[in-house]
N, C-alpha and C positions, 0 to 999 in steps of 0.2 A: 562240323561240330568242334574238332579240334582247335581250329584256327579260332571260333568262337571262344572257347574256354582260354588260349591262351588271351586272347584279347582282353574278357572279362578279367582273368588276374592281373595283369597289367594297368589297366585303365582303373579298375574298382578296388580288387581286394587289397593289391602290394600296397599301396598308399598307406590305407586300414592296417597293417600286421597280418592278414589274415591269408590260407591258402585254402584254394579250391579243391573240394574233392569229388567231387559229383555234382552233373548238374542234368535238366533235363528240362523239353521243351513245352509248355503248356499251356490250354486254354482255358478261364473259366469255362465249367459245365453249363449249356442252356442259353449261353448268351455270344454276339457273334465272334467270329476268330481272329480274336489279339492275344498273338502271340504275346508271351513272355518265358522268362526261366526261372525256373527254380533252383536254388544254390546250397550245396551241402558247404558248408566251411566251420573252419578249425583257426582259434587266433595263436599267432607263429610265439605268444609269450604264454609264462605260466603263472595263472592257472587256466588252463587251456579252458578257454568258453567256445561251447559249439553254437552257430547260427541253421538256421534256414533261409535264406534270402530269396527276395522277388525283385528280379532285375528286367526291367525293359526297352527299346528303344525307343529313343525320345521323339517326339515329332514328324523332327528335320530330318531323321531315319541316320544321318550320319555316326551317333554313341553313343552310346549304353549307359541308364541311370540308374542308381539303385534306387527304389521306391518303398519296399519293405522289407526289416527283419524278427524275428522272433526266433528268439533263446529256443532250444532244442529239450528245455525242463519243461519248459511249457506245452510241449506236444503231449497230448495226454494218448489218444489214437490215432494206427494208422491203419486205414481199413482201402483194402486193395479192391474191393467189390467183388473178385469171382475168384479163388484160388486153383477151381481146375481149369477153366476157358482161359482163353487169351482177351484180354481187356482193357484198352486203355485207360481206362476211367479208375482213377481213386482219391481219398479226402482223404485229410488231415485237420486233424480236432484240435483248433487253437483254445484259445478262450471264445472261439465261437467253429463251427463245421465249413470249412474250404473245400470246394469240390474241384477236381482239375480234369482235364482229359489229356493222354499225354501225345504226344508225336507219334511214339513207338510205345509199343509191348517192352523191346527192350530196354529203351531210356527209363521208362516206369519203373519196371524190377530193378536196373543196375541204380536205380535211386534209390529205392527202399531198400535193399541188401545195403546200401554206404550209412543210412539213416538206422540201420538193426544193430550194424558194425559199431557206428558213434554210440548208439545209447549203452552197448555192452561193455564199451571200454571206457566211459566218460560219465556217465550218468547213472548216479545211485538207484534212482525211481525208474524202473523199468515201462518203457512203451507198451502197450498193450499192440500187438499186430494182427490184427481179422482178417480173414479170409484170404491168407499169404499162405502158402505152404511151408512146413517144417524143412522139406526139401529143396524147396525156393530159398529158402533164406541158406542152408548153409551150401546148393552149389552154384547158387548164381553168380556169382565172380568167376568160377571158370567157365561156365558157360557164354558170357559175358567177354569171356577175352577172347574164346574162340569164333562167337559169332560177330563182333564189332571189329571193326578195322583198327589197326596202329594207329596208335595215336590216341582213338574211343575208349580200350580199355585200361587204361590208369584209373581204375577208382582204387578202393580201398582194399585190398585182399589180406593183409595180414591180420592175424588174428590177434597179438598180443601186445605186436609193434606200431608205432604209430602207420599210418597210411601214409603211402608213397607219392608223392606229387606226379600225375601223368606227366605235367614236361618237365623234361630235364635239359637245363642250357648248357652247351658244349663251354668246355672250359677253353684257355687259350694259344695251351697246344692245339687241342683236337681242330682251332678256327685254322689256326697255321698250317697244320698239316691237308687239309681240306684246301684251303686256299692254293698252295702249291700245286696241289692236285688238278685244280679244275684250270690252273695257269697252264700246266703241261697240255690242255687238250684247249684248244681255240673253241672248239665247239662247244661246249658243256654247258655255256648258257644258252644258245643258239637254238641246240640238237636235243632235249633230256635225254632223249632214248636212244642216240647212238653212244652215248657219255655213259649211260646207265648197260647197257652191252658191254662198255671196255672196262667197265669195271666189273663186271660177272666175268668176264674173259680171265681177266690179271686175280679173280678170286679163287678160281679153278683152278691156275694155275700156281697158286698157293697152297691152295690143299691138297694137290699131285705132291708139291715139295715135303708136306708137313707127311705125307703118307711114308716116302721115299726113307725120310728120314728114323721113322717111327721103326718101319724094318729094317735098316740100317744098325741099330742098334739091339737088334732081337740075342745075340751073343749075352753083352750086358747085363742083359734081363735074367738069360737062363744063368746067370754066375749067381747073379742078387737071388734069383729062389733060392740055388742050392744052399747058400751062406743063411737063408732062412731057416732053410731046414735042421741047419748046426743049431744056430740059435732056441729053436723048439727041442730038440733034446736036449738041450743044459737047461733049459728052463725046469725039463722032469727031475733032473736030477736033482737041482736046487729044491724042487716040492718034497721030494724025497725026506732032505735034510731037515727041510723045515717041520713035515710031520715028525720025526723025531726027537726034535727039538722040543714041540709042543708039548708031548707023552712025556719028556723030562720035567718039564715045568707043570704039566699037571697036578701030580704033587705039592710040588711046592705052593703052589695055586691055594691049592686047601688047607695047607696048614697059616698061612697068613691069615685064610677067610676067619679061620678058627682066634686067633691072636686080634684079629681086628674087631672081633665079634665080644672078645671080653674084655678088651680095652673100652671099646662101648657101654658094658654093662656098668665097670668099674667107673666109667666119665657120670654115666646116669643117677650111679649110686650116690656120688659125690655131689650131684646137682642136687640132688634130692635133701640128703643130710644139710648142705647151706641152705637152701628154702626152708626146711622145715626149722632150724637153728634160727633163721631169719623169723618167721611166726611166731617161733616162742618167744623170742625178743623181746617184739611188738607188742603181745601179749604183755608181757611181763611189766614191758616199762608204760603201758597203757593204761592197763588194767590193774596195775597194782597200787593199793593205797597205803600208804606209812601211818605204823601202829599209832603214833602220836595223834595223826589225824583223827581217827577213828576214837582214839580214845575222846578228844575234843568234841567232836561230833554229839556222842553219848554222854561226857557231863563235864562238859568247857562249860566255864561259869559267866553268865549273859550279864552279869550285875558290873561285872570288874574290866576295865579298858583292857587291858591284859588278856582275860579269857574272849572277849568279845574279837581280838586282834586274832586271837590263836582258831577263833570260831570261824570268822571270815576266810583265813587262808585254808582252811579242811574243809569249808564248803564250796570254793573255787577250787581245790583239786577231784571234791568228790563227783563236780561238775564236768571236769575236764574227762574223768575217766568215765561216764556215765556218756557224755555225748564225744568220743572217741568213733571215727568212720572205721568200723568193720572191717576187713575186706569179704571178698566170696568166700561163705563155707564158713565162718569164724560164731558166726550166730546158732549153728548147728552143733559147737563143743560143748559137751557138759560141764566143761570146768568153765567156758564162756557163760554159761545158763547159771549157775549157782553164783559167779561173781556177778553178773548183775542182779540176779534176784538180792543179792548182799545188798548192791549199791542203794537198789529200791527201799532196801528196809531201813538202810541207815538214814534216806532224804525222809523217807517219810516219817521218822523219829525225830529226827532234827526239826523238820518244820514243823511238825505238832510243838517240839518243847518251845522252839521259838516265837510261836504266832500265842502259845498258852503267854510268854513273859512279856512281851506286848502286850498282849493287853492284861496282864495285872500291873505293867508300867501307866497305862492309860485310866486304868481305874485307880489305884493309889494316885496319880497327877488328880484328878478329877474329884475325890473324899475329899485331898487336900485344901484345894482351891474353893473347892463349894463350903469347905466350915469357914475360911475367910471370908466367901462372900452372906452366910447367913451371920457373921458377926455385925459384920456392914452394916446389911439390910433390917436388920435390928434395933442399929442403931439410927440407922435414917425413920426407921419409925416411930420410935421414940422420938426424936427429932420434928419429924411429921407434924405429932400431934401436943407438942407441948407449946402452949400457945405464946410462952415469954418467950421462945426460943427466936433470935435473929439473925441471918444469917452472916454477921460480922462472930456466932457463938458458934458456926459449925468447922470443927477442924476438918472435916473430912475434903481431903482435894477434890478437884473435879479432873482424875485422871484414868487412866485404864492400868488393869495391872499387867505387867510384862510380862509375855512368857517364853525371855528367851532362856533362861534357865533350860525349862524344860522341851524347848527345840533341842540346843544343846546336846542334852543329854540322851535324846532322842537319835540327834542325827549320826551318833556313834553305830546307828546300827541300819545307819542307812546301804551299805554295801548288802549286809544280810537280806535285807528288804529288794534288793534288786534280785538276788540270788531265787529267794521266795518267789520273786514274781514269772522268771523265767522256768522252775522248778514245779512248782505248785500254784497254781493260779487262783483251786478254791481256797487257799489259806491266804492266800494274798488280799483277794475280795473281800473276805471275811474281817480282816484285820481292816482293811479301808472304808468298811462299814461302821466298825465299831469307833476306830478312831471319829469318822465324821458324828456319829450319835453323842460319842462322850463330847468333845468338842463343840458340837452345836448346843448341846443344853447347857455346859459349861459358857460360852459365849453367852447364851442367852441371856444367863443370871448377872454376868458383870456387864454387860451391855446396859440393861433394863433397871443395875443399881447407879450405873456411870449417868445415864439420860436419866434417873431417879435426882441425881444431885445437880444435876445441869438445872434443871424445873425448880428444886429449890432454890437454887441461887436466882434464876430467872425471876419469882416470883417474891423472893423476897428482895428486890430491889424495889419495889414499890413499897409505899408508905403501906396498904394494908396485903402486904403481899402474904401474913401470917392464915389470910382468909382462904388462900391454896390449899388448904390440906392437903399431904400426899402421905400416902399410907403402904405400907411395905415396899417391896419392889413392883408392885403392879405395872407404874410407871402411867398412872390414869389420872385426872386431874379429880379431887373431889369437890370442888368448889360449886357452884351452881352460875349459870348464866347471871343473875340477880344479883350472883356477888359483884361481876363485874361492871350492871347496871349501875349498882348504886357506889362503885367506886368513883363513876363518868360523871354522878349526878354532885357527889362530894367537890368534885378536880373541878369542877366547871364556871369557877365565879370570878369573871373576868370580862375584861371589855365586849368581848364577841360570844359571852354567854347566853344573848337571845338567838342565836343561829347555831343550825346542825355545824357539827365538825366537818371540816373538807377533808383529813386523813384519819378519822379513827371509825375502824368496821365496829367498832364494840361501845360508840356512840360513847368514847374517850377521848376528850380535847387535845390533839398531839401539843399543842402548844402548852399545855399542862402540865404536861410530864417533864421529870428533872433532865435536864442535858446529862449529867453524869449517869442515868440510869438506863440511856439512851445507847450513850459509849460502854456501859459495862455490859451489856444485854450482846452488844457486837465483839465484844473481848471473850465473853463466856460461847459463845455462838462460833468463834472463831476457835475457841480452845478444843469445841466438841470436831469438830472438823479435823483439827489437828490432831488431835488423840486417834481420831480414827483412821485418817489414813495409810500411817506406818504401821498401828495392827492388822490391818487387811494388809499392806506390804507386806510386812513380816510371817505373817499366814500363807499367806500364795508361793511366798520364796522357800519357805518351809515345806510344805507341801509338795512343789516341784522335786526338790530336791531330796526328800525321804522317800518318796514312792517315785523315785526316778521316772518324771514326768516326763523329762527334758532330752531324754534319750532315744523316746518314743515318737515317730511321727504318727500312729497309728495306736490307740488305745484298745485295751482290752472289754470294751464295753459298750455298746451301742447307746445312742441319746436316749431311746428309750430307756434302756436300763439304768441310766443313770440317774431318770427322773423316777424311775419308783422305788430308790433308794430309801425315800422315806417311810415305803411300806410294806419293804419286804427285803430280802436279800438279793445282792448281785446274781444274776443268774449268765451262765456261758451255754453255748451251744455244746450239744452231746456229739461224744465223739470223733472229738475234736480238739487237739492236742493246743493249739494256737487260738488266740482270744478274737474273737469278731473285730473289726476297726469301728471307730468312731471318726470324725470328720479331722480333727486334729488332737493336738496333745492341750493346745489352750483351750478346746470345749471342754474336754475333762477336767481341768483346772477350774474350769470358773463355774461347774456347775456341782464341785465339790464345793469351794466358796459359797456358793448359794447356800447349801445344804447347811452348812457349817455357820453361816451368820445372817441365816432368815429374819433375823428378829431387827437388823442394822436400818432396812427402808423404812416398816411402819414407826420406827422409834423415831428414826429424823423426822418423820409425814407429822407425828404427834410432836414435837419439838417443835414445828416450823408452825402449826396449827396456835400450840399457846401463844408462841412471840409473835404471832399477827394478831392475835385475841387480846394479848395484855397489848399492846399499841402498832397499829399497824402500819406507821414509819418503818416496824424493824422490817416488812416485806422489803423495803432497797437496802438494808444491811445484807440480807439474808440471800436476795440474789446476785450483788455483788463479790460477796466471800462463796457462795456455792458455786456462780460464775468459772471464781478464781482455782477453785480447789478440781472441779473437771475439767478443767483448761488444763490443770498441771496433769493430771491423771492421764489426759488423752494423750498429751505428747510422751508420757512413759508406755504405757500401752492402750490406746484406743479400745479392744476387744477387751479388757481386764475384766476382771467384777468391781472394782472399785471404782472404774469409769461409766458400768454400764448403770451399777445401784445412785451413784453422785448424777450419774444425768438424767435417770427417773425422778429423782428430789427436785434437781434444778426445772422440770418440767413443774411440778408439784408451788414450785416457790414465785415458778415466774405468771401463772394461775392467779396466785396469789396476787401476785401486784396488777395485773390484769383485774382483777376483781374492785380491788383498791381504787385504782385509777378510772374507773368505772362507776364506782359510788360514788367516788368524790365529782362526778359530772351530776348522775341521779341527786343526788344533794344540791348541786347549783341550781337543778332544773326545779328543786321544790323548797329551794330557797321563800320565806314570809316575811315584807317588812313591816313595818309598826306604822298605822295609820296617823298618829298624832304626833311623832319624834322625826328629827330630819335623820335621811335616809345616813351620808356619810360614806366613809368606807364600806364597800360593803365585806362581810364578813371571807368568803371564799375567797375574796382580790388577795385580801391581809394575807392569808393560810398559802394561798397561790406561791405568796413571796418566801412565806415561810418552807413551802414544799419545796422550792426550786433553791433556795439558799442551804437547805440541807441537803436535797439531792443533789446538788455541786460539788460539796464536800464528799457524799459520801460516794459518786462515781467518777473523783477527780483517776484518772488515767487506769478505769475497770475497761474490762473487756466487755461487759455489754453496755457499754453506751449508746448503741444504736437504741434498746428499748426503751430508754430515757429518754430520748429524743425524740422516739415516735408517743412517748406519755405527754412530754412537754406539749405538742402537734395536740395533742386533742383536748390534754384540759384549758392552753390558750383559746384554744375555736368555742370552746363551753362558756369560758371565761367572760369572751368578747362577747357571743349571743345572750347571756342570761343578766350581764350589766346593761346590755342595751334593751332587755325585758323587764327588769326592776325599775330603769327607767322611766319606760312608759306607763306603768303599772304604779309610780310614785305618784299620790296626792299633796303631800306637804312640801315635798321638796321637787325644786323645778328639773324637767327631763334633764335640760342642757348643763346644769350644776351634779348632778347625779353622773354623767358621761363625762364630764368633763374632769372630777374630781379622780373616780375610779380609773381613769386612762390617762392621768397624769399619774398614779400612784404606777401602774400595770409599765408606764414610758419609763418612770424612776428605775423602777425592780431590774427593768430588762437591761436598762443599761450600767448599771450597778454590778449583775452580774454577770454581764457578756457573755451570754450563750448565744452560740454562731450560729443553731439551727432556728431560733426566733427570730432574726432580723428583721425577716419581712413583717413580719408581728410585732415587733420596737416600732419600725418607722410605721405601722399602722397604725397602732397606740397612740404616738407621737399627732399624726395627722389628726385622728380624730378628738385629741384634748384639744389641738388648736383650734377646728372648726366649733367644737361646741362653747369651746370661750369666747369666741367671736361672735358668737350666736347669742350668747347668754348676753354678754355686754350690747349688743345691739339692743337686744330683747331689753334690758332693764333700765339702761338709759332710757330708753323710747325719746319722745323729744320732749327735753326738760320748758323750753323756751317752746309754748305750744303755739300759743298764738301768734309768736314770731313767725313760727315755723311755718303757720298754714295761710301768713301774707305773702311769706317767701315763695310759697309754693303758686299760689296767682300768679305772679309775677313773672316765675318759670313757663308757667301754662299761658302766659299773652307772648314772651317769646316766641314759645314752638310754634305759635298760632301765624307766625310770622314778623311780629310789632318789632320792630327793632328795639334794643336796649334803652337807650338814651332817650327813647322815646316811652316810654312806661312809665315815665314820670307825668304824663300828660293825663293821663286815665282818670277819671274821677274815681275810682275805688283803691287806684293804687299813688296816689299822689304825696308830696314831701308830708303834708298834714298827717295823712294816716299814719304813715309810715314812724313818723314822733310819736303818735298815740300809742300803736302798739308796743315799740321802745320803751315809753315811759313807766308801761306795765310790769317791766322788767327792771329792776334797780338793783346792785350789788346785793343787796339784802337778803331778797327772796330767794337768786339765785345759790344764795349761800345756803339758803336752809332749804331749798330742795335737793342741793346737795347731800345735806345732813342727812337728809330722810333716807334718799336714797343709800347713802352708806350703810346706816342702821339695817335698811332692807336686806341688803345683800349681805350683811354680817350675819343673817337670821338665816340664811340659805345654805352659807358655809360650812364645812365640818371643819375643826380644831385641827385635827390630826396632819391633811394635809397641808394646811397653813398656805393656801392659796389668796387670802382675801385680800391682803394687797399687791398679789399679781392680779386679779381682776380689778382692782380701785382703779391701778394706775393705765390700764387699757380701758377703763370706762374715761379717766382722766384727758385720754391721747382723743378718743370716738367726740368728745364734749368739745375739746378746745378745734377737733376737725370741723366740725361743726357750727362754730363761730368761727371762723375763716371762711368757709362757706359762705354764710351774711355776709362779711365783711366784702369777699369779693361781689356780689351781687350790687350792695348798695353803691358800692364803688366806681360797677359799670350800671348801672341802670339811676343813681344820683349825682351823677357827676359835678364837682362844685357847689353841693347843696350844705354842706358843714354838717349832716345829721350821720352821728356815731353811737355806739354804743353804748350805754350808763356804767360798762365794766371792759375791763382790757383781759389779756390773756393771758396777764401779770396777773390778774384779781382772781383769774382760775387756777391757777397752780398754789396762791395764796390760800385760796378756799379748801383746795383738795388736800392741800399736806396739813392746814392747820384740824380736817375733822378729822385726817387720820392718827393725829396726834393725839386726840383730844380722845378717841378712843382704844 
């Protein structure tokens, strides 16, 4: 087994770091007998990891492979099977139950004693060991040595030191001296055992010498006791001394103890007196408030920059010392307990007198501005209802009154206001209520007189604009629908006064209406927009900045709360020192805004309502300035109230034009011509031009151009279907003059004013004026020279039939004879005055306006003279050499054509 184990460390572990300390021979249990070993090892670095190994011989029987190892943490039990029988057989509890049976009883135990020894010295989580004995485990290593041969027992015997390696390599004296040894004896390899005598021989004879020697010196010995025994009596004698020495110092001993013991007291004392000098300090400079403050506090005067300066710095020191960190014990002083009950009484004086002069600030602000605005609305009423009254007589602007005055004077006391909020939060609420109540009906009144004077400017730009009545601030129109009818039925006597209007909802001829009343309508329209903006800027900025909005990412008030502001008061959760959050600080902001200028949406909704009611051209003023003004809004702040209220309107206005652009189709569709008059332009093509020549102007480089575009897109598509319906549905006037006129007017417009998203609809226009002119000039020529015509056409029909050309002259129906007959029929003369008719004709089909009739003459002029050259070639190949020509040249047709157009 020895020779085994050196092998095994040689060949396996030394490679690895690692050294053997036990090993033992075994077979799984049950199955048949392959030998292997089991390996206790230790790695030679640290931190020492212990193995188990499973080594066996390979195949070829010639070396030894390692096959398995598992860590020595991992063994959870080792269960020996019998602890009072002798047994080979026992497991080991991996991550799964290993059974083994071993060689020996012994090999077993001196395994599991090295496997008890590693886990006691190496591993935290102890083994559990069954059925081992207490007595096994601690004397099997002696047992072990005495019953295993030299060599077997090197396992592990020490208890605290690491385990000894059973071999040990001679060093390289011990080889030399050996060597020399077995060189003196010839036989030593030869003989072992006579080799092994001579040296038992020469070993005896060493220990006879070592004996010889030992008595030898027995003299020596008996000197060294007696000289010991001197040395033990001086040692008494020195104890002697030393006890006495102690009993001297005894004494002394205790009078130190005593000196050491009040120098202590005295250190303690001292500690104590700085600690507590230290507290009163802290106290002192914490907790104390300067008479000045206090006197401030109690009646610093809120009215004057001065006291307000002196009031702000006594309410941040009263701060400071009210939220001062304690330490332990400091809240249980009575002079601690009475200075704060002090500080309580002074915050909650302070802020009652504060939150009382806020708002008699806010009510005085509010008397003020409300008797200006019943002076106003007074006077707009008056105004309202005096009926000489015009609005070139009203002084009053059309502006908003400013309130930065009273921001201003306000925001002096915006520090107090932050102090308030962090201090008292029901006074804080209370005061942000009141503020938004004054404030919002305050806004109200100059809102509703501001949109009061917009309406009358608005309405008196028309000629009967005096029939608006508007009466106080209501801001309501009193006029009646009827007034507006019979404005439409006044405004409407003009060329296309037998056809609905294509832009007016309120059956008002846009075309009617003064251009300059058109542009003042978008100057005052633009005014109200810009009044309003920087008020609600100015309000929001205001408001951030007084009730220190901007400091807050979390608000003292949930969305619910903020929305029943208007019917009750802020409410905070109980007991509960910190205010609820809200989503951000801009919800708080903009749903104070709300609160604050409720009145700002429906007033523009009723604004945007008259100016499409009084002419609903101004719907594309109205969405291109509201466009612009949420355009600007978003890029300041997207979330604001002034982007979120401006883009509810722009929804409201772009409706509006939607509706617009929508009627003016329903109108094309129920467009009536006049059965006995020619049809002409028709009335929607004219207004078409009209619409899109103003919509040009007034969405030259807006931002919603796309919705113009997709307008232009549907009222072309209307445009095209209901001219080509009028058409068909025309009895006086012919289809192809009807399309042909209105799509040359639609071809004009579009290219006149180059809108890049109708092209396809130019060159559609364009195509179909040319087909139906071409159509119409076929259609009205028909064939002037009839009876020429339907000889010519024989003549064609013996051709196809096969007859050669030259040969058609042979036919007795188509011979030189007839051929003069028919000719003769036709003399300059007649020709000339079917011409005439014909002109006359088509002068009766024409409308004025577009002034087409001599771009049709002279296409009827080109289709007539094509058509004698037609004959001409005919006669030419099918009479060849016959001298029979025409009564009229093609000279005598351009003579005839220019002189009736002249003539007419």
């Amino acid at each position: 087994m020895t020779a085994i184990k050196h092998a095994l460390q040689r060949d396996i572990f030394t490679p690895n770091d690692e050294r053997l300390l036990s090993i033992v021979n075994v077979c799984k249990a049950g199955k048949k007998k392959r030998n292997c070993f089991l390996c206790a090892t230790v790695t030679t670095e640290r931190p020492v990891q212990v193995n188990v190994v499973k080594v066996k011989k390979s195949d070829k029987g010639d070396f030894y492979k390692r096959q398995t190892a598992w860590a020595l943490r991992d063994l959870a039990v080792v269960d020996a099977k019998d602890a009072v029988k002798e047994n080979p057989e026992f497991d080991l509890h991996f991550d799964k139950v290993y059974k083994w049976v071993a060689s020996s009883t012994t090999e077993k135990n001196t395994f599991i004693s090295c496997i008890w020894k590693l886990n006691q010295r190496y591993l935290r989580k102890k083994i559990d060991f069954i059925n081992v004995s207490a007595q096994l485990l601690e004397e099997l290593p002696k047992v072990a040595e005495e019953s295993v041969p030299s060599g077997e027992n090197q396992s592990v015997t020490g208890g605290d030191e690491e385990a000894v390696d059973e071999y040990q390599e001679l060093n390289a004296r011990e080889e030399q001296d050996i060597e020399i040894m077995m060189e003196g004896c010839e036989y030593a390899i030869s003989n072992a055992e006579a080799f092994a005598e001579k040296l038992s021989r020469e070993l005896q004879v060493l220990d006879g010498a070592n004996i010889q020697s030992i008595m030898a010196s027995e003299k020596q010995v008996n000197i060294l006791m007696t000289l010991l025994d001197e040395a033990l009596k001086e040692v008494d004698q020195i104890e002697l001394k030393l006890s006495s020495y102690e009993e001297m110092l005894q004494s002394v001993k205790e009078q130190m103890d005593q000196i050491s013991e009040s120098n202590h007291l005295i250190h303690l004392s001292n500690t104590n007196n700085v600690k507590l000098l230290s507290e009163i300090e802290f106290l002192v400079n914490h907790m104390d408030l300067a008479k000045g403050h206090i006197k401030a506090l109690q009646e610093g005067d809120l009215a004057s920059s001065r006291g307000i300066e002196a009031c702000t710095n006594a309410a941040d020191a009263l701060l400071q010392c009210m939220n001062v960190a304690l330490r332990p014990g400091h809240d249980m002083l009575y002079a601690v307990k009475q200075q704060q009950q002090r500080f309580s009484d002074l915050r909650e004086q302070f802020a009652r007198r504060l939150a009382s002069h806020l708002n008699n600030v806010f009510v005085q602000q509010f008397a003020q501005t409300l008797l200006q605005l019943y002076n106003r609305s007074y006077y707009l009423s008056v105004s309202g209802h005096d009926q000489s009254s015009t609005l070139a007589q009203h002084s009053i602007e059309l502006t908003l009154p400013n309130h930065h005055p009273f921001h201003r004077d306000l925001l002096r006391y915006a520090k107090l206001m932050e102090w308030l909020k962090s201090t008292d939060y029901g006074k804080y609420e209370g005061l942000t209520k009141n503020y938004m109540d004054y404030l919002s009906r305050l806004y109200e009144r100059e809102i509703k007189d501001f949109f009061e004077v917009a309406k009358i400017k608005m309405t008196g730009t028309t000629k009967e604009g005096k029939k608006f009545g508007l009466h106080g601030s209501s801001g309501k129109l009193t006029g009646s629908t009827s007034s507006l009818n019979k404005l439409s039925v006044q405004s409407s006597g003009n060329r296309r006064s037998q056809s609905s209007s294509l832009l007016d909802m309120g059956n008002m001829s846009a075309s009617d209406l003064d251009v300059a009343d058109r542009t003042k309508f978008d100057k005052i329209f633009e005014q109200v927009l810009s009044e309003l903006e920087p008020l609600c800027l100015a309000e929001q900025d205001f408001i951030s900045k007084f009730f220190k909005l901007q400091q807050h990412q979390s608000m003292g008030t949930t969305m619910n709360e903020v929305e029943e502001m208007d019917g009750g008061t802020l409410s905070r959760p109980h007991n509960s020192g910190v205010p609820q959050a809200i989503s951000s600080e801009k919800d708080m902001i903009r749903q104070m805004m709300i609160k604050i200028f409720r009145s700002i949406e429906p007033e523009l909704n009723n604004l945007i309502a008259l100016g499409d009611k009084i002419d609903s051209f101004n719907s594309l003023y109205m969405l291109v300035k509201m466009s612009h003004h949420v355009w600007t809004a978003q890029n300041v702040d997207p979330a604001s109230f002034l982007s979120t209220t401006l883009g509810n309107v722009l929804v409201t206005v772009k409706r509006n034009f939607d509706k617009c652009i929508s009627n003016q189709i329903k109108q094309m569709e129920e467009v009536k011509i006049s059965k006995k008059s020619k049809v002409g332009i028709l009335t929607f093509v004219a207004e078409f031009e009209e619409f899109a020549a103003l919509a040009e102007s007034i969405f030259k480089n807006a931002e919603r151009r796309g919705d113009l575009d997709k307008a232009y897109i549907k009222l072309i598509r209307s445009v095209f279907i209901n001219v080509e319906k009028v058409a068909n549905e025309s009895q006086k006037t012919p289809r192809d003059v009807v399309m042909m006129e209105n799509f040359h007017h639609i071809f004009a417009t579009l290219s006149r004013l180059k809108i890049s998203c109708l092209e396809a609809e130019k060159k559609e226009a364009k195509q179909k004026y040319t087909d139906h002119l071409q159509s119409y000039v076929i259609y009205s020529l028909g064939q002037p020279l009839e009876k020429l015509n339907h000889f010519f056409e024989g003549v064609e029909a013996r051709v196809a039939q096969g007859i050669r050309e030259e040969e058609v002259s042979y036919q007795l129906a188509f011979n030189k004879q007839e051929l003069r007959k028919v000719i003769k029929e036709y003399p300059g003369k007649e020709v000339k005055k079917g011409l005439d008719n014909l002109y006359k004709k088509v002068d009766k089909h024409l409308c004025e306006e577009e002034n087409l009739l001599q771009v049709v003459w002279h296409s009827m002029q080109d289709e007539f003279i094509r058509q004698y050259k037609h004959f001409e070639g005919l006669i030419a190949r099918c009479y060849p050499g016959s001298g029979v020509t025409m009564e009229f040249t093609i000279q005598d047709i351009l003579d005839y054509c220019s002189s009736i157009a002249q003539s007419h």
